[in-house]
C-alpha positions in Angstrom: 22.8 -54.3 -5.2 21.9 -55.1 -1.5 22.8 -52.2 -0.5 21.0 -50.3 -3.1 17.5 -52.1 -2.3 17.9 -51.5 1.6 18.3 -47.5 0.8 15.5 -47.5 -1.6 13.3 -49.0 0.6 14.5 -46.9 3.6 13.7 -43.9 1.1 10.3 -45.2 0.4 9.4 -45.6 4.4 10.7 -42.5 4.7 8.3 -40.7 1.9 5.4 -42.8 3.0 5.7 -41.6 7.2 6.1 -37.9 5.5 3.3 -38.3 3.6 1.1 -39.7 6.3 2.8 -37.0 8.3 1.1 -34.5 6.3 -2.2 -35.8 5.7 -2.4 -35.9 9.6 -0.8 -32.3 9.8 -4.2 -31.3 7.7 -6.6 -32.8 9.3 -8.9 -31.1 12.0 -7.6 -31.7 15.8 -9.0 -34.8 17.2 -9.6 -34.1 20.4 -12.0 -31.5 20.2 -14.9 -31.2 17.7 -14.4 -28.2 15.4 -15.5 -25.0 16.5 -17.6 -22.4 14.8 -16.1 -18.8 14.4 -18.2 -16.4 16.2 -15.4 -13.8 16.7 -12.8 -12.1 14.7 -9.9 -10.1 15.8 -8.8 -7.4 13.8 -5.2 -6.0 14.7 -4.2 -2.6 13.4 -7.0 -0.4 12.2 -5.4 1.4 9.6 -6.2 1.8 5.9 -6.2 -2.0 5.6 -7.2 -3.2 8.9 -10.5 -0.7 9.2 -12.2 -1.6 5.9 -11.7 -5.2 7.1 -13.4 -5.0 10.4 -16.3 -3.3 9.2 -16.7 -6.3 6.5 -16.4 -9.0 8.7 -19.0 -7.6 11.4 -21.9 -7.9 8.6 -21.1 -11.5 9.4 -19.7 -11.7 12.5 -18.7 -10.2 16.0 -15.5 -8.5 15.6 -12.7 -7.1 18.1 -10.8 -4.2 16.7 -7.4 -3.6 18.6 -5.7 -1.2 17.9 -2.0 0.3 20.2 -3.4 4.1 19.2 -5.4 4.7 22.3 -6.5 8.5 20.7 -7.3 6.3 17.4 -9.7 3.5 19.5 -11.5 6.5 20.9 -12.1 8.8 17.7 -13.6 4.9 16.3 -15.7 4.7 19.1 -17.0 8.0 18.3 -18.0 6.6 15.1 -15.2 8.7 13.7 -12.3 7.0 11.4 -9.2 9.0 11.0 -8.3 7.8 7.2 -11.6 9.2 6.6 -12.6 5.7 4.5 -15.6 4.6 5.9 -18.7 6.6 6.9 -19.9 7.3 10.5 -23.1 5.8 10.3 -21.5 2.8 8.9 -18.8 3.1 12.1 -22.0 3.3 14.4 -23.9 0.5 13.3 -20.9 -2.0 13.1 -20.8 -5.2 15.6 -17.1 -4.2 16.3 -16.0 -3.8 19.8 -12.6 -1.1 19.8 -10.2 -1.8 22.2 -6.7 -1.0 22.8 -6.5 -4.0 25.8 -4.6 -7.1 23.8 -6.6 -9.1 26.2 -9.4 -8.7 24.5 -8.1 -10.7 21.4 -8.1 -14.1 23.7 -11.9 -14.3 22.9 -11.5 -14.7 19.0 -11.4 -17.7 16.8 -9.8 -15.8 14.3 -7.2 -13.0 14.4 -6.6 -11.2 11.1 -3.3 -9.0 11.4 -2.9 -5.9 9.6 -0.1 -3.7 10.4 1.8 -1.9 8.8 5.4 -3.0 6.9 7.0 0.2 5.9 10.6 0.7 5.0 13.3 2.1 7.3 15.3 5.3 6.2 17.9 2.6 4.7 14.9 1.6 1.9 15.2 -2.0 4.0 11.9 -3.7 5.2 10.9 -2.1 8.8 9.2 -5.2 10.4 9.3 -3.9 13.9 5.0 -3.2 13.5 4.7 -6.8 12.2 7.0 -8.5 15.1 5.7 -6.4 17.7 2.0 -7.6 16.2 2.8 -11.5 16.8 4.2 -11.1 20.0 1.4 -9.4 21.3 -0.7 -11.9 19.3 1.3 -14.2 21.2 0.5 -13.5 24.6 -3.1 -13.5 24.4 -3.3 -16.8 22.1 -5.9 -19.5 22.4 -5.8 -22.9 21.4 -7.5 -23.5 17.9 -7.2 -19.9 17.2 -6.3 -19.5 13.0 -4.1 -16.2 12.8 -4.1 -14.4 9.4 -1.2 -12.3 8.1 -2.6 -9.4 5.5 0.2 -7.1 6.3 2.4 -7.2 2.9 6.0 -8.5 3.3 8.8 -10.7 0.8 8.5 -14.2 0.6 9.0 -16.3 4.0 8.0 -13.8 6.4 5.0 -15.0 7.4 7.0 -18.8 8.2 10.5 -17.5 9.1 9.9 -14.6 11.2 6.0 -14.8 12.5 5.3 -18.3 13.6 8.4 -18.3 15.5 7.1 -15.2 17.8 3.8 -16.6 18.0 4.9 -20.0 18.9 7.8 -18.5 21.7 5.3 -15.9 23.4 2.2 -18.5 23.5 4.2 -21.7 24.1 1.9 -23.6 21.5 2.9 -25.2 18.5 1.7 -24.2 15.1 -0.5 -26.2 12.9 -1.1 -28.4 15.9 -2.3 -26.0 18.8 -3.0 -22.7 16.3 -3.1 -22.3 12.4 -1.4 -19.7 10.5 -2.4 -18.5 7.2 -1.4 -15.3 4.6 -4.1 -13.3 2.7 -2.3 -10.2 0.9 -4.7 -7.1 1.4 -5.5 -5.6 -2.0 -7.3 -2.1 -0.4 -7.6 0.7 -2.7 -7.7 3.7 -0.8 -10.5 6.4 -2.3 -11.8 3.5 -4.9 -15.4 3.0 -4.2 -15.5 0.2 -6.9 -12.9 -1.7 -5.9 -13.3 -2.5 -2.0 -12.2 -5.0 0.2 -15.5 -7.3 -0.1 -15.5 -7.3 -4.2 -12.1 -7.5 -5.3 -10.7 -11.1 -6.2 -9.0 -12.3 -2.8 -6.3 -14.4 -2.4 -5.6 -17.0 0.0 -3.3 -19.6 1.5 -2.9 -21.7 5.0 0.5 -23.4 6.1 -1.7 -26.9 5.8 -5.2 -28.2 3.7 -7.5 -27.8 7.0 -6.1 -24.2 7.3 -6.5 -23.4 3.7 -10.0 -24.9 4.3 -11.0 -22.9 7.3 -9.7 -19.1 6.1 -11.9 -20.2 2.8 -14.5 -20.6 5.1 -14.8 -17.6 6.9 -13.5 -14.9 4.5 -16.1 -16.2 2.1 -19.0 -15.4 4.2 -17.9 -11.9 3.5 -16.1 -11.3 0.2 -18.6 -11.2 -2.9 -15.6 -12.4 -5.4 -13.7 -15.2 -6.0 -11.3 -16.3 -3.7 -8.0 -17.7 -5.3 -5.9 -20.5 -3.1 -2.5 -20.7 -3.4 -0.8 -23.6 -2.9 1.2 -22.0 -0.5 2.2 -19.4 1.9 5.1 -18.1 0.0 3.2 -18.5 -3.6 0.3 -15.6 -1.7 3.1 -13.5 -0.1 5.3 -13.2 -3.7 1.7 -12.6 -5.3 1.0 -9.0 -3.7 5.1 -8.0 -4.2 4.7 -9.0 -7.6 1.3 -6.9 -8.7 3.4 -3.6 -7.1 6.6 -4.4 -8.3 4.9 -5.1 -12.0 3.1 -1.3 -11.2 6.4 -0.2 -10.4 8.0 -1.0 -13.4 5.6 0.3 -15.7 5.8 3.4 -14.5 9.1 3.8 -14.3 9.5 2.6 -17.8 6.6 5.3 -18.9 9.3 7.9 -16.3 11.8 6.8 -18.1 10.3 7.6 -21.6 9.5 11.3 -20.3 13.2 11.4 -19.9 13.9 10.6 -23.3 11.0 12.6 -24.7 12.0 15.7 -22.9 15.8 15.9 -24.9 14.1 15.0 -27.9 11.5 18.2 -27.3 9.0 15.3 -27.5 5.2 15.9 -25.3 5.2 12.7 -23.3 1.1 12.8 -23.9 1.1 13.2 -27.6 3.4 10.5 -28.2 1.0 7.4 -26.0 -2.2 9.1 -27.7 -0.4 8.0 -30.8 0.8 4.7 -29.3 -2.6 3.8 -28.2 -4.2 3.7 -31.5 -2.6 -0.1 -32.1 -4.6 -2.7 -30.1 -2.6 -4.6 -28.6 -0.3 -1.1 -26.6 -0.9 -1.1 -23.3 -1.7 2.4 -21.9 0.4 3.5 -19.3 1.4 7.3 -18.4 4.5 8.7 -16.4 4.0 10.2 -12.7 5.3 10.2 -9.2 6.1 6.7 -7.4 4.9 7.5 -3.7 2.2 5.7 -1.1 2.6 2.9 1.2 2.7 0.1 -1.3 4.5 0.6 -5.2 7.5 2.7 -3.8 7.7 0.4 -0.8 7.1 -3.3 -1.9 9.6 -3.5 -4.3 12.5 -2.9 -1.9 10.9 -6.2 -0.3 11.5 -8.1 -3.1 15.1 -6.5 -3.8 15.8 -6.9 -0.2 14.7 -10.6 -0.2 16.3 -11.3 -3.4 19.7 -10.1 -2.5 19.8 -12.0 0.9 19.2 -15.3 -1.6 22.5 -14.3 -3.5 20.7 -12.9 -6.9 20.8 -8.5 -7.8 17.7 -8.2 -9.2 19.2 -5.4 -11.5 16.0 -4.5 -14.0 13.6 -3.6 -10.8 16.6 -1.8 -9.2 16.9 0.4 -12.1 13.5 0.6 -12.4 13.1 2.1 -8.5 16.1 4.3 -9.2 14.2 6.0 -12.1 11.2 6.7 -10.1 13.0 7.4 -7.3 14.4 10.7 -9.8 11.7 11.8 -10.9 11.2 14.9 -7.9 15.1 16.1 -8.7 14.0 16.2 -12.3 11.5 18.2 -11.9 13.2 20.7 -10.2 15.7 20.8 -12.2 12.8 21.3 -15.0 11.7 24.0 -13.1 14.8 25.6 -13.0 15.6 25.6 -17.0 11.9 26.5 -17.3 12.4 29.6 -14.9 16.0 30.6 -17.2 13.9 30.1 -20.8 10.9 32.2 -19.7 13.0 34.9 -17.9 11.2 34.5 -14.8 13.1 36.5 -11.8 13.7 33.7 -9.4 14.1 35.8 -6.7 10.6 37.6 -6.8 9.2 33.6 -7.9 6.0 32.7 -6.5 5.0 28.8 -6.7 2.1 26.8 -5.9 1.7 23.3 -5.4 -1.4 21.7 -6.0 -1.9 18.6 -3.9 0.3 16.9 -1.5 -1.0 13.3 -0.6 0.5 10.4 -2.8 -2.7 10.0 -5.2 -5.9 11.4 -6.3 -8.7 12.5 -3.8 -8.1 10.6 -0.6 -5.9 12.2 2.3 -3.1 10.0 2.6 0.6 11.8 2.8 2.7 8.6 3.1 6.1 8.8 0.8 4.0 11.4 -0.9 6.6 12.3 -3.6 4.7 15.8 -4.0 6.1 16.0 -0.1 9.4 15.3 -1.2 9.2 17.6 -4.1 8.2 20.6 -2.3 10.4 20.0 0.8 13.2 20.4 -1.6 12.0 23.3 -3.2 11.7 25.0 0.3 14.9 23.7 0.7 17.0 26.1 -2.2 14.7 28.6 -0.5 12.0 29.8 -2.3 8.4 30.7 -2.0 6.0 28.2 -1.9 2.4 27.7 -1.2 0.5 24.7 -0.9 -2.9 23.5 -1.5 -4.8 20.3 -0.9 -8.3 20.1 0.5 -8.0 16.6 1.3 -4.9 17.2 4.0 -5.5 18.8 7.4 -2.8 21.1 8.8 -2.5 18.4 11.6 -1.3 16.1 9.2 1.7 18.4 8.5 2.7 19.7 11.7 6.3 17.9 11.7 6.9 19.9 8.3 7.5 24.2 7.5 4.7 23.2 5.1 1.5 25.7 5.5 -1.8 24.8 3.6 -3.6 27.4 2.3 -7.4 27.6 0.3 -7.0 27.6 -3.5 -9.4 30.7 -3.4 -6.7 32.6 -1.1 -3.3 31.3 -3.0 -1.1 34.4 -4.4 -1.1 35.2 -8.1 1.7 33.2 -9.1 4.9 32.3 -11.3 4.3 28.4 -11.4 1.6 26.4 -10.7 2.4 22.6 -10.1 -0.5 20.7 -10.3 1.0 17.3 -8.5 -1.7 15.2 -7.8 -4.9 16.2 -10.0 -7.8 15.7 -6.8 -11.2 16.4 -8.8 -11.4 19.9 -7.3 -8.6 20.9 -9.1 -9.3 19.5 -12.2 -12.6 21.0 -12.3 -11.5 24.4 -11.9 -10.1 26.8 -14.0 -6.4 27.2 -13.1 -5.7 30.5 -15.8 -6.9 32.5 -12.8 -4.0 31.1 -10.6 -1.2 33.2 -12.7 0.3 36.5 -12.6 -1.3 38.7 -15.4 -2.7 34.9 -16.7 1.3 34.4 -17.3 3.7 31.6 -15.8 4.2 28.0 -16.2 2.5 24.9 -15.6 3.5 22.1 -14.4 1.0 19.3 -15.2 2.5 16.0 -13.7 -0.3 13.9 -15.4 -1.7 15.3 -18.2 -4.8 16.4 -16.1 -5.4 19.8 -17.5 -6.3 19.7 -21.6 -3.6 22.3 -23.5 -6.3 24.2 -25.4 -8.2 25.0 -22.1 -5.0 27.3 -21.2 -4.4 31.0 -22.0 -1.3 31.5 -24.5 0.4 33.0 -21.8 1.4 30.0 -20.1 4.0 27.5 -21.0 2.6 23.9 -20.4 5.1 21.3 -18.9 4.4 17.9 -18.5 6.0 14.8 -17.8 
């Protein structure tokens, strides 16, 4: 019984010097009144990082760094190479682009935003993310509150960030430097949705970091800001609304499977579906783009290293990960059924970036989809007027005009930009004959001549 007391009061010591532990751990540093944030670092101007700066300089004076030297000097120019945000509203910004880390010793607050892509083994790639914090790192002052937007699987931010930060600056963190996670939510090509109105969430690895990243990022964002209790909690939160995305669509994919052996339309079938209140209407498509067909891998890669398969969202990434080989092999029964000469077989691809109207090629799965079909060697021409030829340069892709594509065979329409879906795609067939492939329903069936077979997914 002795015993028994003596460890229960040792245990009771030992929670009450943890708590007070913490509750000094969250307080402000004591030597040194609190500053006030006059600067803010943004590293990697990107897709993310870009629309960030620009916010953050209506408030405050901002360093943009960025490793592309060619990329700091078109910004400088007032010219942004993602072709987001305007030149005049480049110009008038109050953010200084440099491609000297230096630089980012003068801020109060460094917000990273790199990118976390996968490597060709579909395992997280965070060479952009390490290389970040290191440099970070080495150009670290005291007080400075970094925060991670860049999305990555649970722990990252704690396991594999702080650790470079604290070896390349020799300061501790949460003592001589704060570290926080805010998962970016930018929508490329959404005018509604934008970095400043959409719901942001936020975390710190203490109470007076939490407190200070509410601080500044509400002095720019117009919505709510969400805490969450923790670092891990915001990390899992941005996996989880692509993986959810992923699945959907995959389970939509997966229905167009079915559909197609039951000579089912895809489209008919939801417009029925819909009718009842409480469906939830989804479509089928292509899984490509820097986040859905990348952060899931994250969370499968994460989840396997803890011991658990997470089978369901591997199937699900499997299915979309088909979907280009089942079109082609679409095609192909499609080409035998109408009697099409595939020899003499002229195709054309409409659109080539990963979604609708913005000029972003990364893990397109229209790329994929017509490398292949350049691949069994037949002729295809491509048209996007969102994608420079620049852009393809490391491909045997050539863009052409839509006004000087061949008459052709096929016509994929693969991502339905508004140009194409305001025009009149009859005119794109041989003799107003051929098939088309519609990979979202874009083009309404009764707006097509009877000559041409309508596929969709």
């Amino acid at each position: 019984m002795e015993y028994q007391r003596e460890k229960h009061h040792a245990k009771a010591t030992d929670d009450r010097q943890e708590r007070n532990m913490m509750q000094r751990s969250d307080k402000s540093p004591k030597e040194d009144k609190e500053e006030n944030v006059n600067t803010v670092g943004v590293v990697g101007l990107g897709y993310v990082g870009l629309p960030v700066a620009v916010a953050f300089s209506e408030k405050f004076h901002v360093v943009g760094f960025d490793i592309d030297k060619n990329k700091i000097e078109r910004l400088k120019k007032g010219v942004d190479p993602s072709g987001q945000i305007d030149s005049s509203d480049l110009i008038k910004a109050s953010i200084k682009f440099v491609f000297e880390e230096a630089k980012l010793k003068d801020c109060q607050v460094i917000i990273v935003a790199v990118p976390t892509p996968l490597t060709h083994k579909k395992e997280p790639d965070l060479s952009y993310l390490k290389e970040a914090s290191a440099l970070i790192g080495r150009n670290l002052s005291a007080k400075t509150i970094v925060v991670y937007e860049s999305t990555v699987y649970p722990g990252t931010t704690e396991e594999v960030c702080i650790p470079i930060l604290e070896k390349h600056s020799g300061l501790k963190s949460g003592k001589d430097f704060f570290v926080g996670y805010s998962p970016e939510r930018i929508n490329p090509g959404d005018q509604e949705h934008t970095f400043k109105t959409i719901p942001k969430v936020i975390s710190g690895q203490n109470s007076y970091t939490l407190k200070k990243i509410y601080e500044i990022y509400k002095e720019v964002i117009d919505a709510d800001l969400h805490k969450a209790p923790s670092i891990k909690v915001a990390e899992a939160s941005k996996i989880v609304e692509n993986t959810q995305r992923d699945v959907n669509i995959a389970f939509m994919n997966e229905l167009s499977l079915i559909f197609d052996r039951l000579h089912i339309d895809t489209h008919d079938v939801l417009a029925a579906a819909k009718t009842k209140w409480n469906f939830i209407p989804l479509s089928p498509g292509l899984v490509g783009g820097h986040c859905i067909g990348v952060d899931t891998h994250y969370l499968i890669h994460k989840s396997k290293a803890e011991g658990y398969d997470p089978g369901f969202i591997s199937e699900a990434r499997k299915i979309n990960e088909y979907m280009p080989d089942y079109m082609i092999q679409s095609l192909l029964q499609l080409v035998v059924s109408q009697k099409l000469n595939i020899k003499d077989l002229v195709i054309s691809v409409l659109g080539i970036t990963f979604k609708e109207n913005i000029p972003d090629i990364r893990n397109s799965k229209s790329l994929e989809l017509i490398e292949k079909l350049q691949a069994l060697g037949l002729s295809i021409q491509v048209c996007d007027p969102y994608v420079s030829p620049s852009q393809l340069s490391d491909t045997k892709i050539k863009l052409k005009p839509m006004e000087k594509l061949e008459p052709s065979d096929v016509v994929i329409l693969s991502v339905p930009h508004r140009e194409f879906k305001s025009a009149d795609v009859n005119i794109l067939f041989k003799k107003r004959k051929g098939i088309l492939m519609d990979v979202k329903g874009a083009v309404p069936r009764h707006s097509l001549d009877k000559g041409i077979y309508l596929w969709r997914l």
